[in-house]
N, CA, C and O of each residue as an XYZ file, in Angstrom:
820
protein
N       0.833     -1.211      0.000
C       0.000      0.000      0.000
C       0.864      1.256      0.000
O       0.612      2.244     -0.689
N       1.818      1.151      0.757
C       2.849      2.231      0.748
C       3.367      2.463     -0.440
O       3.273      3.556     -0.999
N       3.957      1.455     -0.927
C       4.650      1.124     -2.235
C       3.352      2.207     -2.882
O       3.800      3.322     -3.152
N       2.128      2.070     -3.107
C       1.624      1.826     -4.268
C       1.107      3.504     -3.817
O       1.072      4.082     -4.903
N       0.771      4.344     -2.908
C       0.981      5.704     -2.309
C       2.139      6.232     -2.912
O       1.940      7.042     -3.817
N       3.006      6.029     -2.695
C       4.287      6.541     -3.272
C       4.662      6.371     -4.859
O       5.514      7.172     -5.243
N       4.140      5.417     -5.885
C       3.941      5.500     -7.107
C       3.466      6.494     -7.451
O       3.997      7.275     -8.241
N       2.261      6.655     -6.857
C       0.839      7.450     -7.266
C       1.151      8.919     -7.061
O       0.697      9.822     -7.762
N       1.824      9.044     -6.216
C       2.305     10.681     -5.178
C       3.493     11.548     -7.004
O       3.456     12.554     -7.714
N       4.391     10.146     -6.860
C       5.313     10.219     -7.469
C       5.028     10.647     -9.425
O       5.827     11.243    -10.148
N       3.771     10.141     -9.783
C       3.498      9.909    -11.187
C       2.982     10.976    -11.372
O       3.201     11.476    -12.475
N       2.034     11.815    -10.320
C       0.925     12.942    -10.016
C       1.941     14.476    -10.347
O       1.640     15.389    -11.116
N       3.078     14.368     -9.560
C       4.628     15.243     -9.719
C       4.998     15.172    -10.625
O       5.435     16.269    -10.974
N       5.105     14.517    -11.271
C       5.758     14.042    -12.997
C       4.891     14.948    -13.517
O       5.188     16.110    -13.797
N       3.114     14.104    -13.742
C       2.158     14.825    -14.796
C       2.708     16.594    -14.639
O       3.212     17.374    -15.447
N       2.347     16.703    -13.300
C       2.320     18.260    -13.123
C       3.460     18.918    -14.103
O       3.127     19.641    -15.042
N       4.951     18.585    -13.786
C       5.734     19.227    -14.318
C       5.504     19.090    -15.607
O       5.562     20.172    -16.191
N       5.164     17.797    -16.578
C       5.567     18.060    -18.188
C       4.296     18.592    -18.140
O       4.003     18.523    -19.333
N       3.023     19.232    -17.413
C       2.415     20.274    -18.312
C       2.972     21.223    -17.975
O       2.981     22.137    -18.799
N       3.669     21.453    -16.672
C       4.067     23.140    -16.854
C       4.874     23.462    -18.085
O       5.132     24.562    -18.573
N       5.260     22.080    -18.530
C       6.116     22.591    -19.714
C       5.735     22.586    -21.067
O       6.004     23.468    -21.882
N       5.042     21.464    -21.291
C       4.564     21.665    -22.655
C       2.991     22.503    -23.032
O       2.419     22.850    -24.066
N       2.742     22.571    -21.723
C       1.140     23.408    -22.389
C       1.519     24.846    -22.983
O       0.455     25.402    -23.254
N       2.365     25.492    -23.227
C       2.359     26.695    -24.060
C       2.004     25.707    -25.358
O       1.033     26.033    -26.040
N       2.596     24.767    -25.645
C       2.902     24.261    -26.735
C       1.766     23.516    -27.361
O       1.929     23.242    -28.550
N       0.659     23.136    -26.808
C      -1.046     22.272    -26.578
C      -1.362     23.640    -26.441
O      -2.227     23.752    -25.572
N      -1.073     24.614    -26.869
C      -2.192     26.181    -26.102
C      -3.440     25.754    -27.543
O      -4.611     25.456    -27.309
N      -3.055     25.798    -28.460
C      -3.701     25.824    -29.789
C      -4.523     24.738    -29.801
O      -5.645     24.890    -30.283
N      -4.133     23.444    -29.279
C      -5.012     22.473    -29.817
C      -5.654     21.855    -28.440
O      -5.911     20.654    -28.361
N      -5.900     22.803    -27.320
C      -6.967     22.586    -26.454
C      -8.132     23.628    -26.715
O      -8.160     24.840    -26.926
N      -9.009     22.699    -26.615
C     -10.528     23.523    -26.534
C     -11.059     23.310    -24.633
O     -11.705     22.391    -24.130
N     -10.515     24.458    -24.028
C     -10.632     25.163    -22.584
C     -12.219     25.211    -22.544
O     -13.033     25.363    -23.454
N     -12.383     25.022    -21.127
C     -13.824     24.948    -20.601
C     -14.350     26.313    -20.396
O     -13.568     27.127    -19.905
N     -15.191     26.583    -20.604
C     -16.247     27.939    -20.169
C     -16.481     27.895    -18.845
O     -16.719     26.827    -18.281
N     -16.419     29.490    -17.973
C     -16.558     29.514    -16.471
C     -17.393     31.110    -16.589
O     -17.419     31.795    -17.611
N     -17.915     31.396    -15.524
C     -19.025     32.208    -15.706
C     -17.860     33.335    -15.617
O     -16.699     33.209    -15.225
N     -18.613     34.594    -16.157
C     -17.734     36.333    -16.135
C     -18.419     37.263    -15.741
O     -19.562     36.858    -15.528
N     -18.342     37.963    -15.603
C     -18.905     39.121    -14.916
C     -18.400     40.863    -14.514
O     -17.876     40.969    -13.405
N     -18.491     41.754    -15.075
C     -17.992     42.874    -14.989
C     -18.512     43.736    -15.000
O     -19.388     43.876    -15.853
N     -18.263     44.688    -14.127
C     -18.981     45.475    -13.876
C     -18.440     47.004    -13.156
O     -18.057     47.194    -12.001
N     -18.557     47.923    -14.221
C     -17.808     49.384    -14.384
C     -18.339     50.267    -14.670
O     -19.420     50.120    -15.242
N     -17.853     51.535    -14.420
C     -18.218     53.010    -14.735
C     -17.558     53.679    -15.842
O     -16.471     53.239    -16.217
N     -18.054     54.645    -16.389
C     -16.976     54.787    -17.369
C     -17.501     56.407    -17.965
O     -18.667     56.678    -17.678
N     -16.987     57.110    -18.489
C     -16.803     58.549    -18.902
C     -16.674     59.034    -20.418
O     -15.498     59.125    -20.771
N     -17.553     59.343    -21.329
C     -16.862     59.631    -22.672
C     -15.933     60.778    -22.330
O     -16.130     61.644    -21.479
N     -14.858     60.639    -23.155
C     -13.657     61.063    -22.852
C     -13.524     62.308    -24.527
O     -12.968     63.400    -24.646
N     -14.173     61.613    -25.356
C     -14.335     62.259    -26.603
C     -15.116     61.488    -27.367
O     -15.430     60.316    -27.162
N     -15.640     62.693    -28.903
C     -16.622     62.349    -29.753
C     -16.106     62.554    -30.903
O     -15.033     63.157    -30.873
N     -16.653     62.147    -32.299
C     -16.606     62.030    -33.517
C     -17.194     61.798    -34.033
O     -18.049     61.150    -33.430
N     -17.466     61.950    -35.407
C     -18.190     60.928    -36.299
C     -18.242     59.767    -36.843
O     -17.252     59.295    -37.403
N     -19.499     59.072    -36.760
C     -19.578     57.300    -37.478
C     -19.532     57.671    -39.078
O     -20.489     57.023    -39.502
N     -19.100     58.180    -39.918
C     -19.180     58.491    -41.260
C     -19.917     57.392    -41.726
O     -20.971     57.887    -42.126
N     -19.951     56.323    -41.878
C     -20.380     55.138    -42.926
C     -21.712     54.786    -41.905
O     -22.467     53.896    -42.298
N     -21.956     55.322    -40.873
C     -23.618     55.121    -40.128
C     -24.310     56.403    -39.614
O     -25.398     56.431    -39.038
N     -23.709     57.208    -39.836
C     -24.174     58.697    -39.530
C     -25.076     58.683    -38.900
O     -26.282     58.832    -39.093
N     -23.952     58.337    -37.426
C     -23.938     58.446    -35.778
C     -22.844     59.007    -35.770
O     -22.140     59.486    -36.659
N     -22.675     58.837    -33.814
C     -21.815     59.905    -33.375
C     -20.867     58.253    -32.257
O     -21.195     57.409    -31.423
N     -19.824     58.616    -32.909
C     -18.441     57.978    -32.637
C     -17.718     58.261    -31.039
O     -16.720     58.963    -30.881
N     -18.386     57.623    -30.030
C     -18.167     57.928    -28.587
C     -16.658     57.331    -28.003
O     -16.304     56.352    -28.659
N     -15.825     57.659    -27.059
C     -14.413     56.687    -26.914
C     -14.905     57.231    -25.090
O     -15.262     58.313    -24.626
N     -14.687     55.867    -24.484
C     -14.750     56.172    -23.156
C     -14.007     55.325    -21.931
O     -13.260     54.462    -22.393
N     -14.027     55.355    -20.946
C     -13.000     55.083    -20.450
C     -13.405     55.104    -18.938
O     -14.192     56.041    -18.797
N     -13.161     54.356    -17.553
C     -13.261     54.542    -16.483
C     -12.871     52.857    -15.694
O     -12.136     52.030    -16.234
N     -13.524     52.666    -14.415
C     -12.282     51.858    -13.817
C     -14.181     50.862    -13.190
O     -15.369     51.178    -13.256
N     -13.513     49.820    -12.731
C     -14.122     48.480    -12.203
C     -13.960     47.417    -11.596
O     -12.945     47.357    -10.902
N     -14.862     46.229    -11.628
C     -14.491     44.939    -11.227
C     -14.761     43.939    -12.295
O     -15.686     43.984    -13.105
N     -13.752     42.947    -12.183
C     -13.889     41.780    -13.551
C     -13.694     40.689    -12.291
O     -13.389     40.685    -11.098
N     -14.063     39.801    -13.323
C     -14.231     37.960    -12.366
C     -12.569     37.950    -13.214
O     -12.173     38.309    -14.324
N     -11.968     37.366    -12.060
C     -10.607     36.711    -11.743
C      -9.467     37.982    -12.134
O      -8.304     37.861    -11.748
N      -9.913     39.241    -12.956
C      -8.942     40.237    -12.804
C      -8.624     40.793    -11.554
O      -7.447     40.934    -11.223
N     -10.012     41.283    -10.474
C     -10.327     41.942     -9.806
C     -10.522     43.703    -10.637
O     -11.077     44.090    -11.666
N      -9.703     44.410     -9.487
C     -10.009     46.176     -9.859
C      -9.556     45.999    -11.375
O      -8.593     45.294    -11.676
N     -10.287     46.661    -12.263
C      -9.782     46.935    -13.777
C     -10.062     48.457    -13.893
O     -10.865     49.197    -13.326
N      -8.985     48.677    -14.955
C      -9.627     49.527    -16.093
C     -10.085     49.584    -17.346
O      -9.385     49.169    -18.270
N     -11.289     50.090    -17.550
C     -11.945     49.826    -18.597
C     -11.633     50.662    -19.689
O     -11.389     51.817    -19.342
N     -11.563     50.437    -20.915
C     -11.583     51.569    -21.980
C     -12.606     50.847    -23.714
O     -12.874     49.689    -24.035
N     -12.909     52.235    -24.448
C     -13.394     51.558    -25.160
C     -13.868     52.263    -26.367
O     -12.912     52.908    -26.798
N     -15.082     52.459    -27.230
C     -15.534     52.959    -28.087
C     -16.719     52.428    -28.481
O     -16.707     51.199    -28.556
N     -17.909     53.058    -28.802
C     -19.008     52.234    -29.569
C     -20.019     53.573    -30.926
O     -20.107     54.762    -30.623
N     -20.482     53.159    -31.949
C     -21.146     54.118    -32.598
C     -22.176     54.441    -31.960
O     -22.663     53.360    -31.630
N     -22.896     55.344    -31.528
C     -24.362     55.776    -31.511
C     -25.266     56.314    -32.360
O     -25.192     57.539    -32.462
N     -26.069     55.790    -32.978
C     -27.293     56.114    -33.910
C     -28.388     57.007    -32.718
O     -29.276     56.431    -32.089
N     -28.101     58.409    -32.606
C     -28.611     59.063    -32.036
C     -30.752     58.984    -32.007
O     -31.570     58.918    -31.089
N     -30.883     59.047    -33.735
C     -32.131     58.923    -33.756
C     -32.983     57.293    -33.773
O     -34.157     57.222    -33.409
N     -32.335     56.260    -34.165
C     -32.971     54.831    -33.327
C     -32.131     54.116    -32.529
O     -32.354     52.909    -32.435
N     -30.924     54.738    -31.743
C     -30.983     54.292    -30.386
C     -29.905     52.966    -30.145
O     -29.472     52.572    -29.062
N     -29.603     52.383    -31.585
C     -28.884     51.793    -31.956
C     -27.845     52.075    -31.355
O     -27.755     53.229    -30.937
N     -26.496     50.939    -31.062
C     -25.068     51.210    -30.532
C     -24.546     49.857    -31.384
O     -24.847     48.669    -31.503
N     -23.854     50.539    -31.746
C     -22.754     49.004    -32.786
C     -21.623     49.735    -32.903
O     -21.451     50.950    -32.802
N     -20.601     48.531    -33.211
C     -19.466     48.402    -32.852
C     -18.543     49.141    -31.873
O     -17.702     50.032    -31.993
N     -19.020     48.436    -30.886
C     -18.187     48.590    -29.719
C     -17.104     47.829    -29.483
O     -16.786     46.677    -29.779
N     -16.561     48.787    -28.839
C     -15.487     47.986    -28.486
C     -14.882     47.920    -26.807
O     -15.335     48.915    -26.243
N     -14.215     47.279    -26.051
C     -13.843     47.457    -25.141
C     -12.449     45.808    -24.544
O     -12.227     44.624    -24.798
N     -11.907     47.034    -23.602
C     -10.515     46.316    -23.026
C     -10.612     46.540    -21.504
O     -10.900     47.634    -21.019
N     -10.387     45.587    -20.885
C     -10.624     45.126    -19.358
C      -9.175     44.858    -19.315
O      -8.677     44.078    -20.127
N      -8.354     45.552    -18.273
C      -6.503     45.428    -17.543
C      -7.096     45.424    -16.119
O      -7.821     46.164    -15.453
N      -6.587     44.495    -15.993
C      -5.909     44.536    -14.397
C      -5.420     45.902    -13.969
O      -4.912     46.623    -14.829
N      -5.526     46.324    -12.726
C      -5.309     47.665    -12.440
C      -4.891     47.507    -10.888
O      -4.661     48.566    -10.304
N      -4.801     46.652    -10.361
C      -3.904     46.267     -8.902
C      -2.478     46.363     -9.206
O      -1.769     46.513    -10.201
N      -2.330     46.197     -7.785
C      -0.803     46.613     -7.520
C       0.153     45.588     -7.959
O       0.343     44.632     -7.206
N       0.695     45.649     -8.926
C       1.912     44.344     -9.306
C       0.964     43.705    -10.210
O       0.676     42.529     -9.985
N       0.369     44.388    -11.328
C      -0.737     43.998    -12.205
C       0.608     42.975    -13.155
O       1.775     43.267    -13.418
N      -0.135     41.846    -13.436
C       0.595     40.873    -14.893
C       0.476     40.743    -15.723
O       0.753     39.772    -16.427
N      -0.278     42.286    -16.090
C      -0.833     42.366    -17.842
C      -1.777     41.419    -18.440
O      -1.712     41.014    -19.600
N      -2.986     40.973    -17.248
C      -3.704     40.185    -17.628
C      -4.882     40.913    -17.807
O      -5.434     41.516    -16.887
N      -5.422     40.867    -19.346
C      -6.676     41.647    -19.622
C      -7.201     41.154    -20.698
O      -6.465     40.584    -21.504
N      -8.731     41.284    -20.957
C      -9.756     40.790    -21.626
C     -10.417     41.735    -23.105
O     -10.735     42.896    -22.849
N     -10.556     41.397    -24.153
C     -10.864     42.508    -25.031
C     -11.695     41.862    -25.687
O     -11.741     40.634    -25.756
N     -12.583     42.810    -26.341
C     -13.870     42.190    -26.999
C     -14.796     43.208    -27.432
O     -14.727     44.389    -27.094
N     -16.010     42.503    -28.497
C     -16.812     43.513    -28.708
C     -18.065     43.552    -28.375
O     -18.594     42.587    -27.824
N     -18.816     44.821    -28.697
C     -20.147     44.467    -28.522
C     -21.143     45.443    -29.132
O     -20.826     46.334    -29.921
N     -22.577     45.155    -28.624
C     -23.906     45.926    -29.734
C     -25.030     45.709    -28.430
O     -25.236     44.789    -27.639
N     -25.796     47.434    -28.718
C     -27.114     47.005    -27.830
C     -27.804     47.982    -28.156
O     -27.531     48.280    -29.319
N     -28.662     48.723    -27.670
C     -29.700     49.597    -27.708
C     -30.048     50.210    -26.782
O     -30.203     49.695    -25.675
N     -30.294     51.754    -27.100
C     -30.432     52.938    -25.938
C     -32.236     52.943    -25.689
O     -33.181     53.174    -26.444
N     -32.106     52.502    -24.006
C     -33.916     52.667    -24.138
C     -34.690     53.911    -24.398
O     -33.946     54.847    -24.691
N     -35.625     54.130    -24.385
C     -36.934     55.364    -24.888
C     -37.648     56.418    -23.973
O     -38.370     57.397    -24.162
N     -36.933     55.546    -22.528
C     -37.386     56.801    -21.647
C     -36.429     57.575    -20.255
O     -36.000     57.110    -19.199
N     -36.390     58.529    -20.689
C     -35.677     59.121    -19.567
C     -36.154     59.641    -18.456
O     -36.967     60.558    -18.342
N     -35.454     58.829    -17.382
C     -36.264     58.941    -15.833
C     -34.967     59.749    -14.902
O     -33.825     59.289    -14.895
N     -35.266     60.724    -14.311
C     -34.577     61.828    -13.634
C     -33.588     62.038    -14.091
O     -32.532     61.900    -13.474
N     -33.683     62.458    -15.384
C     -31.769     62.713    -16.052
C     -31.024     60.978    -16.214
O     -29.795     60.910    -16.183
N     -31.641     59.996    -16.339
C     -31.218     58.477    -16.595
C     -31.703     57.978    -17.831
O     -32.892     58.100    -18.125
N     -30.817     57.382    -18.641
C     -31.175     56.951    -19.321
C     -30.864     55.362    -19.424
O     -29.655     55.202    -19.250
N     -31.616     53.979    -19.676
C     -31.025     52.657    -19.897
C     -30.887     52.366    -20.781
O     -31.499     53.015    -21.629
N     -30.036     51.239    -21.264
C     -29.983     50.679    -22.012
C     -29.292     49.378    -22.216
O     -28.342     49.146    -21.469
N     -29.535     48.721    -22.880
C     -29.122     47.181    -23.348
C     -27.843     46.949    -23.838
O     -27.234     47.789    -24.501
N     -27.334     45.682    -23.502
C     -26.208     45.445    -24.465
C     -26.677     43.843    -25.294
O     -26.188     42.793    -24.877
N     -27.292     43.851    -26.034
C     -28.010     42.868    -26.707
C     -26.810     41.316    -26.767
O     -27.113     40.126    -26.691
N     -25.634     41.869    -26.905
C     -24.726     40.572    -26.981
C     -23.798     41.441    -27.145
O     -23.845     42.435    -27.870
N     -22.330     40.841    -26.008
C     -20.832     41.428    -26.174
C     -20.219     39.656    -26.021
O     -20.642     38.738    -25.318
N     -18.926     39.718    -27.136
C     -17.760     39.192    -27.556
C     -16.645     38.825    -26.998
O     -15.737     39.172    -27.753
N     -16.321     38.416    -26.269
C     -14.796     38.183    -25.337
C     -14.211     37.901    -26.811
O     -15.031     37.434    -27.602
N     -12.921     38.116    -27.283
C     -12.340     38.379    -29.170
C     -11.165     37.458    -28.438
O     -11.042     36.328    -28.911
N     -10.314     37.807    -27.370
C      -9.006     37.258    -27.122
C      -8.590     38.086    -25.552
O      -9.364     38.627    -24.762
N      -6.776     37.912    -25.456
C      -7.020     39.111    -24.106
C      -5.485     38.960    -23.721
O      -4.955     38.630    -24.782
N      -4.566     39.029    -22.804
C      -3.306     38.788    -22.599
C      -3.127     37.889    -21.095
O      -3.974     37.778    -20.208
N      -2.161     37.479    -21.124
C      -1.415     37.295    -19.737
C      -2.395     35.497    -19.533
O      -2.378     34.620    -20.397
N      -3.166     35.400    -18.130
C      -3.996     33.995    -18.230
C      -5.227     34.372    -19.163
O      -6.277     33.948    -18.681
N      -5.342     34.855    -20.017
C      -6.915     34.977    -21.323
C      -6.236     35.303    -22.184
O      -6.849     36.073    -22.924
N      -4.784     35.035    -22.650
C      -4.588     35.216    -24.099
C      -5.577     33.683    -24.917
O      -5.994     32.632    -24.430
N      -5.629     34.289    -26.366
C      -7.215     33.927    -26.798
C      -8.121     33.349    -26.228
O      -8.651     32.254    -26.414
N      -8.325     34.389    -25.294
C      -9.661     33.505    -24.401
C     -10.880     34.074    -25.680
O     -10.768     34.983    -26.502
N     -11.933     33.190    -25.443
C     -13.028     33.538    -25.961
C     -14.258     33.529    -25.215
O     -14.144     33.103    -24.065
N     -15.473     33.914    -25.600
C     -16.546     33.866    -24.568
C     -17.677     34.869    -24.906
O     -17.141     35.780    -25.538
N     -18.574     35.032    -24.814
C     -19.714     35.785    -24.760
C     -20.751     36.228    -24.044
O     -20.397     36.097    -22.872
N     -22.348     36.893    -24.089
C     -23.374     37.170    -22.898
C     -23.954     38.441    -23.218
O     -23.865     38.871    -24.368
N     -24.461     39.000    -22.436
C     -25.446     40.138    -22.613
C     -24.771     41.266    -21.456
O     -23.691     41.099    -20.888
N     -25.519     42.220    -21.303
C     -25.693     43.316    -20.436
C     -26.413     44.486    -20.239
O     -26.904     44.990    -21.249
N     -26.626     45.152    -18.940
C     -27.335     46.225    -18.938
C     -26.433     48.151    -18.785
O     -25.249     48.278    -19.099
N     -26.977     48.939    -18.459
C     -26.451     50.062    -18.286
C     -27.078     50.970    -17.846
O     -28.274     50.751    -18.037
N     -26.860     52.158    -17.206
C     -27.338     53.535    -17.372
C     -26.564     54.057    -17.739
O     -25.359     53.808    -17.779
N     -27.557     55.469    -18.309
C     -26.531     56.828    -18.047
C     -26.945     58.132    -17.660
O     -27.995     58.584    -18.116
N     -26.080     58.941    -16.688
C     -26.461     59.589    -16.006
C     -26.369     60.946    -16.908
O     -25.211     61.217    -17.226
N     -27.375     61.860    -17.387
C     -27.092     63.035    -18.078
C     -26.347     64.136    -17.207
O     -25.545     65.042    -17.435
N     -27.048     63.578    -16.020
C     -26.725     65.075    -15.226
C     -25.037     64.931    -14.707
O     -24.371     65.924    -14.414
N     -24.565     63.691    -14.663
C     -23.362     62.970    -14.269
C     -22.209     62.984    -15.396
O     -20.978     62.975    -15.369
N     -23.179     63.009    -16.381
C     -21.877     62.117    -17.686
C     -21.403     60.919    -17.329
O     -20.300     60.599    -17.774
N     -22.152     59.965    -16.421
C     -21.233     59.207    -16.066
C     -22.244     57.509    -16.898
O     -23.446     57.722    -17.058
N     -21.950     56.653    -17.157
C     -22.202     55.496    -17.373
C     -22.105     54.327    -16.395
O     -20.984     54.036    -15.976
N     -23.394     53.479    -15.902
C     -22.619     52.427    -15.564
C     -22.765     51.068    -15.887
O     -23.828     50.552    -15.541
N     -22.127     50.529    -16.338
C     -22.301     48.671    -16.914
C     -22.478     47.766    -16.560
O     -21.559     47.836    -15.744
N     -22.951     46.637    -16.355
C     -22.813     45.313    -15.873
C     -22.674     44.251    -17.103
O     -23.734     44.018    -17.684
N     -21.706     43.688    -17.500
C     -21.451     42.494    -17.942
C     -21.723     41.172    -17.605
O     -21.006     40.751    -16.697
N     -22.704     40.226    -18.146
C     -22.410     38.925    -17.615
C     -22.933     38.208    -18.757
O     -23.759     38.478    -19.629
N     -21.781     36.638    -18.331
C     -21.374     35.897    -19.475
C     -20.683     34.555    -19.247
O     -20.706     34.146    -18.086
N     -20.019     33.739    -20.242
C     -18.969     32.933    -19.694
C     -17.898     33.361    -20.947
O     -18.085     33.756    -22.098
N     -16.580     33.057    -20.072
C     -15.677     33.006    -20.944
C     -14.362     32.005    -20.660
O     -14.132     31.282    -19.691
N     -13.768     32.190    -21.596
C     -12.523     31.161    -21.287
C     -12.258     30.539    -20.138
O     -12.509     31.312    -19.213
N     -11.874     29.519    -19.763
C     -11.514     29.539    -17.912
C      -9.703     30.182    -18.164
O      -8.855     29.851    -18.993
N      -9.676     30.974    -17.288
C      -7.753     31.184    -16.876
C      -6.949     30.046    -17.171
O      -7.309     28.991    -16.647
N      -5.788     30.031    -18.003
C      -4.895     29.120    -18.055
C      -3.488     30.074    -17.120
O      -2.712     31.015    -17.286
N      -3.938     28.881    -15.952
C      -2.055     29.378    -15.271
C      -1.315     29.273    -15.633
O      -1.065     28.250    -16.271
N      -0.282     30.442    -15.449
C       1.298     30.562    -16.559
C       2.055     29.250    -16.248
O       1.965     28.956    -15.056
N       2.605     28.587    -16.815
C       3.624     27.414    -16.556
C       4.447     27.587    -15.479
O       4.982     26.619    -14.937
N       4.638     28.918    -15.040
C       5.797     28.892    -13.900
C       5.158     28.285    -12.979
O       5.718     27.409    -12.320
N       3.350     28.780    -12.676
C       2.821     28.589    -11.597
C       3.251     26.879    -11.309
O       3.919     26.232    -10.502
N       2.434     26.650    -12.475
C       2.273     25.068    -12.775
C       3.249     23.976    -12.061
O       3.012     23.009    -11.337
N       4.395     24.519    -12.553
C       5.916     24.444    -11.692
C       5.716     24.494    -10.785
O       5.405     23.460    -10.194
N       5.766     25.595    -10.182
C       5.676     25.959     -8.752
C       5.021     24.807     -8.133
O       5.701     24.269     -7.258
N       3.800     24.258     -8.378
C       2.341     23.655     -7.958
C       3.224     22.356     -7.746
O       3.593     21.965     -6.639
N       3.519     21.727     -8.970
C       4.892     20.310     -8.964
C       5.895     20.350     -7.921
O       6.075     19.551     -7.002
N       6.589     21.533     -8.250
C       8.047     21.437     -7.302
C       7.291     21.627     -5.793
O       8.112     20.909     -5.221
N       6.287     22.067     -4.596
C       5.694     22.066     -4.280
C       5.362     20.586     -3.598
O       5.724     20.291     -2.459
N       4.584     19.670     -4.513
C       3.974     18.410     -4.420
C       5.475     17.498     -4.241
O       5.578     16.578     -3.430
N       6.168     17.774     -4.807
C       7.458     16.969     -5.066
C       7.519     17.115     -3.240
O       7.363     16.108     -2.549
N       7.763     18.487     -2.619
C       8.611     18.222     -1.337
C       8.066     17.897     -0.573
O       8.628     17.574      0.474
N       6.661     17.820     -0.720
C       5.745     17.392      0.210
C       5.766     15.584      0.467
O       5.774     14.910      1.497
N       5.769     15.292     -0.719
C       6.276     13.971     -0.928
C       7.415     13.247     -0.336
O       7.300     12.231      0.349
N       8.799     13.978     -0.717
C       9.552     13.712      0.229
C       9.438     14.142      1.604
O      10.237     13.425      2.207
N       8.912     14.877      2.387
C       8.390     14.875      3.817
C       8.162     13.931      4.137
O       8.807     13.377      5.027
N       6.925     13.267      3.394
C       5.643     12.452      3.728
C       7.155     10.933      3.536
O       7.085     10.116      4.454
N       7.901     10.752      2.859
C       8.634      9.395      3.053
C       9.725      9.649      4.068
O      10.295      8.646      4.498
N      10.068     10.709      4.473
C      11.287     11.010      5.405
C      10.317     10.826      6.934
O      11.091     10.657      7.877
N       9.509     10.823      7.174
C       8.636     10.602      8.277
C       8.059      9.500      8.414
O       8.146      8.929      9.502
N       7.290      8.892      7.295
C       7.547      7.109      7.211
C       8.635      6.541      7.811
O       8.554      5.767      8.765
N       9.776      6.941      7.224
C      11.072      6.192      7.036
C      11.788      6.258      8.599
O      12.536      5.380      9.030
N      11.353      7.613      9.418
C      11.873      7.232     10.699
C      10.757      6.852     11.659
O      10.830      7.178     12.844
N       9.964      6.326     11.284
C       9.009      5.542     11.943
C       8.996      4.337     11.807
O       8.397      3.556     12.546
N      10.103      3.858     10.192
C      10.082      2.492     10.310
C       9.004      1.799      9.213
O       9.060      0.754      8.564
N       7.784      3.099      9.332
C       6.882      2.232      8.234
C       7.185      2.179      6.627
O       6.355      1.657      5.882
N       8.268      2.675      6.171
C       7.808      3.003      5.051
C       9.310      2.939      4.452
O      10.073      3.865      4.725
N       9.723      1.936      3.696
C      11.594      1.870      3.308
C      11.944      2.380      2.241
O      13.090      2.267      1.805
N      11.112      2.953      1.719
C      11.810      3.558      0.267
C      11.978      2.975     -0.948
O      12.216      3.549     -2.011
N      11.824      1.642     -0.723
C      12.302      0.636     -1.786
C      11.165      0.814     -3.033
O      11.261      0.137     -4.057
């Protein structure tokens, strides 16, 4: 039984390390599980322009939040507005990490929705009919994923606020971690036979 504990301990340390090493290399030809997302931010047009080819008005905006597994982010972004039906297409937006000792892990993607019809105390709502997780850096490089969302906006504020929810990619931990996780299990292992071994139960063989 010991024997067969100590195989098992031993084979488990192995697996770990050759993925810390070869999964950059399997990045392409795994299809990663979906885990729920969620985000949710404020944000500021920062400047305007024109949609020339939809003749709307070309918004770029920008402000700070919370993402599932980033934590604090900053948000930035762009979407057209079709002022007279209310329409919003092609949006765009980028979710960074924004904590202290950030690892350049962030989410980018697009999206489309619709401005609602009635304005209640200087508020206006509106939809995000479906947004895009496209790819992202750091643990969500090409993550993918999708979902809906809601919003206001405050006239009297200028201010916007969002909620995102969705699933997207699950996080792939960087290989060092992975390592780490192995080399880790490895010493624990040897503990676990150096304490056998002066007890007598357990010979190494």
């Amino acid at each position: 039984m010991h024997q067969l504990c100590r195989i098992s301990l031993g084979f488990v340390t192995f697996f770990l390390l050759c993925v810390g090493y070869v999964s950059p290399a399997l990045a392409d030809s795994i299809t990663p599980d979906q885990v729920p997302f969620t985000a949710t931010f404020s944000a500021f047009i920062t400047s305007v322009s024109d949609c020339s080819d939809e003749g709307g008005q070309l918004q770029f905006f920008s402000g700070t939040g919370t993402a599932s597994f980033l934590g604090p982010i900053t948000a930035s972004g762009r979407q057209c507005v079709d002022l007279e039906s209310g329409s919003v297409n092609r949006g765009m937006f980028t979710f960074t990490m924004s904590s202290t000792g950030a690892s350049g892990d962030s989410i980018i993607g697009q999206f489309m929705g619709t401005l609602g019809e009635t304005l209640t105390n200087g508020v206006l709502s509106f939809d995000i009919s479906a947004f895009t997780i496209t790819g992202g850096g750091g643990i969500f490089t090409g993550a993918m994923g999708s979902g809906t969302g809601i919003g206001t906006y405050n006239f009297l504020t200028s201010a916007a606020i969002i909620t995102l929810t969705g699933n997207v990619t699950a996080p792939i931990p960087e290989p060092a971690t992975i390592l780490m996780l192995g080399t880790g299990l490895a010493i624990a292992t040897g503990a676990y036979k150096r304490r056998r071994a002066a007890k007598g139960g357990f010979s190494g063989r």
